[in-house]
KEVOZA-418694 format. One record per residue (C-alpha): x, y, z. Coordinates in steps of 0.5 Angstrom, whole numbers, padded with zeros to 4 digits, always signed. Layout:
<recs>
XYZ;...
</recs>
This chain:
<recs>
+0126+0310-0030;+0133+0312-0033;+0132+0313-0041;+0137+0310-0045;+0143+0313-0047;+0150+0312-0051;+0155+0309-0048;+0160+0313-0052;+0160+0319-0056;+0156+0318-0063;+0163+0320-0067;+0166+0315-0063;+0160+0310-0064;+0160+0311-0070;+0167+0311-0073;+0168+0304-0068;+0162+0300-0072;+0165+0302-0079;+0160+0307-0081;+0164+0312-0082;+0172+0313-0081;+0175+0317-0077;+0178+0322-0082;+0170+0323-0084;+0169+0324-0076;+0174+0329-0076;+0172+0333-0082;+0165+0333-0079;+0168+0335-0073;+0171+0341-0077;+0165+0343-0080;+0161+0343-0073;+0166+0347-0069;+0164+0352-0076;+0157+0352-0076;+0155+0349-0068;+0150+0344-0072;+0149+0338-0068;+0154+0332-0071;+0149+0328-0074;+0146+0333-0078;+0153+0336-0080;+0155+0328-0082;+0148+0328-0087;+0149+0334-0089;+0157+0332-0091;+0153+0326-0094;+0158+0322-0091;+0151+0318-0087;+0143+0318-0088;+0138+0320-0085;+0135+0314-0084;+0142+0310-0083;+0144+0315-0077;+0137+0313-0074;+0136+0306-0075;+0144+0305-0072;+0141+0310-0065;+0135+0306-0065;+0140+0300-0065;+0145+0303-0060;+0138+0306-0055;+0135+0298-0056;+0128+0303-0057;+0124+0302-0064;+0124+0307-0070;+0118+0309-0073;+0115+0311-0080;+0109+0316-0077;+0105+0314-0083;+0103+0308-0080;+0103+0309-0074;+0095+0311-0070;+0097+0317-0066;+0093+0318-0059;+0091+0326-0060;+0090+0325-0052;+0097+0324-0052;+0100+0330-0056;+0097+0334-0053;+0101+0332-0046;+0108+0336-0051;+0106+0344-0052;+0108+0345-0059;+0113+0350-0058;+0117+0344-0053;+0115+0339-0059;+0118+0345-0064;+0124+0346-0060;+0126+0338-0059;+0124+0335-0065;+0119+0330-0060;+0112+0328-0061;+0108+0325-0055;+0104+0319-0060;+0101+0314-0054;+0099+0314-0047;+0098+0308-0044;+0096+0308-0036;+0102+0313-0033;+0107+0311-0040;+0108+0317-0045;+0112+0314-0051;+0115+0320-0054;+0118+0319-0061;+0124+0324-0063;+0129+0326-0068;+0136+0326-0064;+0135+0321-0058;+0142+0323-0056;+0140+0329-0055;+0141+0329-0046;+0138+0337-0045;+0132+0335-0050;+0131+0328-0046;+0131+0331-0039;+0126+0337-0042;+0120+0332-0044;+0122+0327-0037;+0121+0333-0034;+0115+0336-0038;+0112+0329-0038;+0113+0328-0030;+0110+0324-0026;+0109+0320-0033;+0114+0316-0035;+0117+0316-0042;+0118+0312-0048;+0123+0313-0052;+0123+0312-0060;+0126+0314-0066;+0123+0318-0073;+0125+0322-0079;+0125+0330-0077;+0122+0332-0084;+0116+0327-0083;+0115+0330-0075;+0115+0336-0079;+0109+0335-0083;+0105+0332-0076;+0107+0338-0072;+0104+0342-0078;+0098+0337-0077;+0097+0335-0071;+0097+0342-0066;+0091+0346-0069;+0091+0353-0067;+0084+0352-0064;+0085+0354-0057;+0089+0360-0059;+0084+0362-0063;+0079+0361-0057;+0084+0365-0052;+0084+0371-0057;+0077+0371-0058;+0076+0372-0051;+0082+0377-0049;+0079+0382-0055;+0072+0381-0052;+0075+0382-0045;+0079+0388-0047;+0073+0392-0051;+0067+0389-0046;+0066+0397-0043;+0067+0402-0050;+0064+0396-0055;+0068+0396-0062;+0066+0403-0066;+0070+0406-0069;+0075+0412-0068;+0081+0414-0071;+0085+0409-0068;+0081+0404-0071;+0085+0406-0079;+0091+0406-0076;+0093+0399-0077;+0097+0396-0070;+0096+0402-0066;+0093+0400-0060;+0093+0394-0055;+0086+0392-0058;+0089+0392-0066;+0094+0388-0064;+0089+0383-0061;+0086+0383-0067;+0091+0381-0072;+0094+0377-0067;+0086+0373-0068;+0086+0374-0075;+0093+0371-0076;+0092+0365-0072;+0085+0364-0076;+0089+0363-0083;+0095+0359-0080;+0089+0354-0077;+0086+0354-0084;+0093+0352-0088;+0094+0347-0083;+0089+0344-0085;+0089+0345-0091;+0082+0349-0093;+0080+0352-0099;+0075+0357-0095;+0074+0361-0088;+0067+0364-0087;+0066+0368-0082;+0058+0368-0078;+0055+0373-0073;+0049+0370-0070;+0044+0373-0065;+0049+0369-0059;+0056+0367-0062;+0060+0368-0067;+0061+0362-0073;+0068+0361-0075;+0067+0355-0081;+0072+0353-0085;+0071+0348-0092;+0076+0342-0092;+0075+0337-0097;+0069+0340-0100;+0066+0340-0093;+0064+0346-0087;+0067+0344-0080;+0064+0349-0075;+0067+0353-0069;+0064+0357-0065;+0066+0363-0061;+0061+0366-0055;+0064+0373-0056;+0060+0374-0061;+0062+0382-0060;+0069+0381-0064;+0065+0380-0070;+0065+0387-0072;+0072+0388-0069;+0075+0382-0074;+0070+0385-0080;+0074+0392-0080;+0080+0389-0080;+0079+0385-0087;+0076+0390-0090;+0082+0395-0088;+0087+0390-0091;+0083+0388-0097;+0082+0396-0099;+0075+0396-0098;+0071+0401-0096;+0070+0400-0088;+0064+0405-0087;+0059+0401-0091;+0056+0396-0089;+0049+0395-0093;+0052+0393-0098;+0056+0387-0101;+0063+0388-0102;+0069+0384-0105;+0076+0385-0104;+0083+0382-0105;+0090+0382-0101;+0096+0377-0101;+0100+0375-0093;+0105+0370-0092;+0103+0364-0088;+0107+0359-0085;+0112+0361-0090;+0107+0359-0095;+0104+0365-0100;+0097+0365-0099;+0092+0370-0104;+0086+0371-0100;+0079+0373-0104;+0075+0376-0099;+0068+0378-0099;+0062+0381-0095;+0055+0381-0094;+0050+0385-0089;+0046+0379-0086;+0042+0380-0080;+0046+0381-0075;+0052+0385-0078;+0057+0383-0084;+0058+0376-0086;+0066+0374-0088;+0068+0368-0093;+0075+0368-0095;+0077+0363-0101;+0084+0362-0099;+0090+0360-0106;+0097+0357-0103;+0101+0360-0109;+0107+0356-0106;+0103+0350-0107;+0104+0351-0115;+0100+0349-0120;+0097+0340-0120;+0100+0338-0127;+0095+0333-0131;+0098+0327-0128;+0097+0329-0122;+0089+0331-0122;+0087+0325-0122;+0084+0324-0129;+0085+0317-0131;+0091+0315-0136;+0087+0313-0142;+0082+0320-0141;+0088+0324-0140;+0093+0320-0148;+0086+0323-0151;+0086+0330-0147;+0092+0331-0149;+0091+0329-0157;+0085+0336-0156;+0089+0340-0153;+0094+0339-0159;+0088+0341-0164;+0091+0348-0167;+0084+0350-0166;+0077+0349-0163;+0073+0350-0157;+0075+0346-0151;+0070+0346-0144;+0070+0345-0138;+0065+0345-0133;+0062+0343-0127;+0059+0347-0121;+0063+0353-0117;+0069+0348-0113;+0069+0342-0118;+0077+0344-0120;+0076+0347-0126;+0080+0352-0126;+0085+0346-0124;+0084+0343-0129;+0085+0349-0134;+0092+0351-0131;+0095+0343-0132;+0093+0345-0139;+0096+0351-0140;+0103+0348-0137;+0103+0343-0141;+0101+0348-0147;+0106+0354-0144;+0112+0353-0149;+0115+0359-0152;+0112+0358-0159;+0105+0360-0157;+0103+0366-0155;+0097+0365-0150;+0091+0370-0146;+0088+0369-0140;+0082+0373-0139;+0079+0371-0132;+0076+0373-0125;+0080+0373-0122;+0086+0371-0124;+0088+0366-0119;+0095+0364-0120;+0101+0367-0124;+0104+0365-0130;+0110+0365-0133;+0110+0367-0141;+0102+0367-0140;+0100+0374-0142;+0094+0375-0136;+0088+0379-0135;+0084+0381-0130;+0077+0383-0133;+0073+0389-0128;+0067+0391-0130;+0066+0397-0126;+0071+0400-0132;+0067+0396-0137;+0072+0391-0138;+0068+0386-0138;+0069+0379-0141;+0067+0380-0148;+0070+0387-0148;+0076+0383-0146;+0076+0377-0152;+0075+0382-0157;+0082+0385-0157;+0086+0379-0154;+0083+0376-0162;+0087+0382-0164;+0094+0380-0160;+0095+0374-0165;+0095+0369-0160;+0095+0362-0160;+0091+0359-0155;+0085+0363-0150;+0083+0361-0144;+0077+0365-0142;+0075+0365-0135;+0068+0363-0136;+0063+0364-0141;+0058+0368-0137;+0054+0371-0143;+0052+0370-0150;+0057+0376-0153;+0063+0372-0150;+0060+0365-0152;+0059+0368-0159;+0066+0371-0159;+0069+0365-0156;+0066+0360-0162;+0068+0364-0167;+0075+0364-0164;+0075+0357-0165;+0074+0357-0172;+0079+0361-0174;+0085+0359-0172;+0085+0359-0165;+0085+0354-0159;+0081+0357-0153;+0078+0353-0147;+0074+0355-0143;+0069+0354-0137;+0060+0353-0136;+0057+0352-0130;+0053+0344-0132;+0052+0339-0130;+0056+0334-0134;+0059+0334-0140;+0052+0332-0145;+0048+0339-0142;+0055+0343-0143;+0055+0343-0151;+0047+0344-0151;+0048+0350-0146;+0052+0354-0150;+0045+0353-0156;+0040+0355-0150;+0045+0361-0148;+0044+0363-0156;+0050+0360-0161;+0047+0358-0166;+0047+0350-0167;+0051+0351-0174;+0057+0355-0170;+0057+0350-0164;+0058+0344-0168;+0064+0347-0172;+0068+0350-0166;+0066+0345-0160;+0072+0340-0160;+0071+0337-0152;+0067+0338-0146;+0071+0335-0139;+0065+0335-0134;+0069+0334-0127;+0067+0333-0119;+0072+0332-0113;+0071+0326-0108;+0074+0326-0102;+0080+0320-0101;+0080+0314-0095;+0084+0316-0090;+0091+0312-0091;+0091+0311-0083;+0086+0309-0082;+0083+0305-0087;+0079+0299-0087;+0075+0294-0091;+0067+0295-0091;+0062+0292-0095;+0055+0296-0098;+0049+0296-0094;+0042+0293-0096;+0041+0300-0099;+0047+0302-0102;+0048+0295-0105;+0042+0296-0109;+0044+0303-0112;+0050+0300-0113;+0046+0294-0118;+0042+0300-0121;+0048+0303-0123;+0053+0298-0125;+0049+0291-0126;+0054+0290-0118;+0052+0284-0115;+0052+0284-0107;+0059+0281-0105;+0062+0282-0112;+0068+0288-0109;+0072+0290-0103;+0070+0297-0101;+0074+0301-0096;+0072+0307-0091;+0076+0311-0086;+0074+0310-0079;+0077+0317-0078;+0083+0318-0074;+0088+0324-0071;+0091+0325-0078;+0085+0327-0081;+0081+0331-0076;+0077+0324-0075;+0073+0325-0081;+0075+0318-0084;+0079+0323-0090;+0084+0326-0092;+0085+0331-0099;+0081+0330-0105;+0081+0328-0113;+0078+0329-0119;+0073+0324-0122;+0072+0326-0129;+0068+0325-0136;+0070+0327-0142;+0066+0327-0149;+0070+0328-0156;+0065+0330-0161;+0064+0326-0167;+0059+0327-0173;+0053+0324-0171;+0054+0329-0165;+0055+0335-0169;+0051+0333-0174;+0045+0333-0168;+0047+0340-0166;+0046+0342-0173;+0040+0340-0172;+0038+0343-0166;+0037+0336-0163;+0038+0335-0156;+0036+0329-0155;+0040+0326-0162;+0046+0329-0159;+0045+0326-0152;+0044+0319-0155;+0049+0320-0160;+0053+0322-0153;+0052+0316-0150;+0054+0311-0155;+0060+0313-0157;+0065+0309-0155;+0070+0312-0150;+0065+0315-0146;+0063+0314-0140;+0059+0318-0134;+0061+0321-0128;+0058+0316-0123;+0061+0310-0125;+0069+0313-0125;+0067+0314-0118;+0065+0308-0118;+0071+0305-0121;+0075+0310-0115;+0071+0307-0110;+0074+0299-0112;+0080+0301-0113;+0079+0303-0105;+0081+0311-0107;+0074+0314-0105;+0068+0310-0101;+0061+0309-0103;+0059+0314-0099;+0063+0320-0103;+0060+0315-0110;+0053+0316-0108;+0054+0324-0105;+0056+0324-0113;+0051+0321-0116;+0045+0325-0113;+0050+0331-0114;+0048+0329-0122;+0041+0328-0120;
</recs>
């Protein structure tokens, strides 16, 4: 079947329907013959039409249909009928297949060299046209074509090219890209990273088993699996990270960490590397920090609006200890760097001691502790005091030495905040008594503890309504005196769009405990049980598990992350 085409030239088209004039027309023609971008893009570009204008009007002209890919249930088998670098090249992405009709969405159906391509890419399948915006086929490029297949080949082109000398090492082994196997493992390596990016994990574990090589990566809080049969190339993959991050590649009984920068996917990516001998060679994880991505504003960590006006009012106390805890991956450090730039204004001084530091900070004096030289986190504190600061942020109070400093800092003129690893925002206060502080200098420093958890988001796309099963619905009744049938729940039912898990990215659900005088006055006492009862009847508390439940009506989060929460807490 013929594909539609324009009966005249675009410029022409245009210009006759009266939405641009002639003279914009020969302007952009000018402009083209200058750049040899297309017409339409150099009209958008000029200002003289909209993307979305210019789409709508094609979309009309071909008699195809326009589509906003975001509401749209794409066939995975479908896409890959396009290899990537054709779908790259012609802005073109395959989104349903039904019998022998392939319906291929593109970004410039005028374009006749592109159609013709995919017509013949796609024969003996016939093609369907329609129309999206170029910046949204972008995005799903980056989403849809992962890079596992190419991992896969990779994986098996190092094992096939060393099957007959193994992996040791020789000289050529330091010298980065100095033979054909090297490359191969970079090559390996560097598709890793872009696959983890592109689907946004915050970790890659690398696993050596008897038989296979486990490749993980941790999205949304949850490991997904790959696994590689060439388990061999493990010790390959291992000396090549450990060469890049500095570590030491001759030892290999006992646990190392490391640290190096790369660019992925034009993104700037900080890659915190460590490794441990287990029993079949060196396992690898990789937290991965997309610097590119800036840093989440309060606003935009999930805390609720009336949480956050009462936040805000702490973080503006001119001195006094704030916590934030949580276990490790709960968005702490998130959190705390939110503050800091809505703190960061060129009328306070503000230290960081951390480990490490995670983002960079423009104004903000950072330092990074190293223990190995005795520059631990108390040795640190100690001297930033003597800085004249106005604010410190302590990475983690790890010790009795930090906490102690840490509180007497805050009684004296300073704002510090800080992190422990507790469950919720009751037990924190208690910890830092169980960790030595006496009760009297707690009670005067502690202004506010924020306890946090991440729950993963319902997929957008695929979406639905769902109502508690028998067993969750009594849960529900025990936490919230629910009824069955008094609220609408949603879940994913998993698509393309989010790796079929039913989510896509995560938010913050929070609790946040102000301090008042019966509190204080409890831990004076040494009063765990005052103090937890005083917690709880102050007015503006309420516990983690029933903000996620609040998540979970409002169809942000579903009741399954809710009671994953809540037996998180025990």
């Amino acid at each position: 079947m013929a594909q539609p085409r324009l009966k005249m030239r675009l410029g022409d088209l245009l210009v006759q329907e009266q939405i641009i004039s002639d003279d914009q027309l020969q302007l952009a023609l000018q402009q083209q013959r200058h750049t040899g971008r297309k017409l339409g893009t150099t009209l958008i570009d000029l200002g003289f039409i909209s993307e979305v204008q210019l789409l709508t009007f094609l979309a009309r002209q071909l008699d195809v249909p326009f589509f906003d890919l975001n509401n749209l249930t794409i066939d995975a088998s479908a896409v890959t009928l396009l290899p990537e670098v054709q779908a790259r090249r012609y802005r073109a992405l395959a989104v349903n297949l039904t019998d022998d009709k392939v319906t291929v969405v593109m970004s410039d159906p005028a374009d006749l060299s592109a159609l013709d391509a995919i017509a013949a890419l796609l024969n003996p399948r016939e093609l369907v046209l329609a129309v999206a915006r170029e910046g949204q086929l972008l995005e799903y490029f980056d989403r849809l074509y992962r890079r596992t297949r190419e991992i896969e080949n990779f994986a098996v082109q190092l094992h096939e090219e060393h099957q007959e000398t193994g992996f040791e090492l020789g000289n050529s082994g330091l010298n980065t890209g100095a033979d054909e196997g090297e490359a191969t493992v970079a090559k390996l390596l560097r598709s890793l990273f872009e696959d983890a990016v592109q689907v946004g994990a915050s970790d890659i574990h690398i696993e050596p088993d008897e038989k296979v090589l486990r490749i993980r990566q941790r999205i949304d809080g949850v490991l997904h699996e790959n696994i590689l049969s060439e388990v061999r190339i493990a010790q390959a993959l291992v000396l090549r990270l450990k060469l890049v991050a500095g570590l030491d590649i001759s030892e290999k009984r006992l646990p190392q960490d490391g640290r190096f920068n790369m660019k992925v996917r034009g993104r700037d990516v900080d890659v915190r590397m460590s490794t441990m001998p287990v029993q079949y060679g060196e396992s690898v994880v990789m937290r991965l920090l997309d610097q590119s991505s800036g840093i989440l504003s309060l606003v935009d960590t999930g805390m609720p609006p009336a949480m956050l006006a009462r936040f805000r009012r702490q973080l503006k106390r001119p001195h006094g200890m704030i916590l934030v805890t949580g276990p490790t991956g709960s968005g702490k450090t998130t959190t705390l760097y939110g503050a800091l730039s809505e703190l960061n204004q060129a009328s306070h001084k503000i230290i960081t001691v951390e480990d490490p530091v995670e983002y960079r900070l423009p104004r903000i004096n950072q330092v990074q502790v190293n223990p190995k030289i005795g520059l631990t986190f108390s040795q640190v504190l100690r001297s930033t005091l003597r800085q004249d600061p106005d604010i410190l942020l302590v990475g983690e109070m790890r010790d009795n030495e930090t906490v102690e400093i840490g509180l007497r800092g805050a009684i004296t003129g300073h704002l510090v905040l800080t992190t422990l690893h507790t469950n919720d925002a009751v037990t924190s206060a208690l910890r830092l008594i169980d960790m030595g502080a006496p009760g009297y200098l707690v009670a005067s420093a502690l202004r506010a503890v924020v306890a946090q958890r991440l729950v993963r988001r319902v997929c957008e796309h695929c979406a639905c309504e769902t109502a508690p099963d028998e067993g969750q619905a009594t849960w529900l009744g025990a936490l919230s005196g629910e009824v069955p049938g008094q609220h609408v729940y949603r879940k994913g039912r998993g698509c393309q769009s989010c790796n079929f898990t039913g989510y896509a990215g995560r938010i913050g659900v929070y609790e946040l405990l102000e301090l008042d005088q019966p509190m204080m006055d409890a831990l004076r006492r040494n009063d765990a049980e005052g103090f937890a009862r005083a917690a709880r009847e102050h007015a503006h508390y309420r516990p983690l598990a029933l903000t996620a439940l609040d998540y979970a009506r409002e169809g942000i989060t579903s009741v399954d992350e809710v009671l994953r929460l809540a037996e998180d807490l025990g």
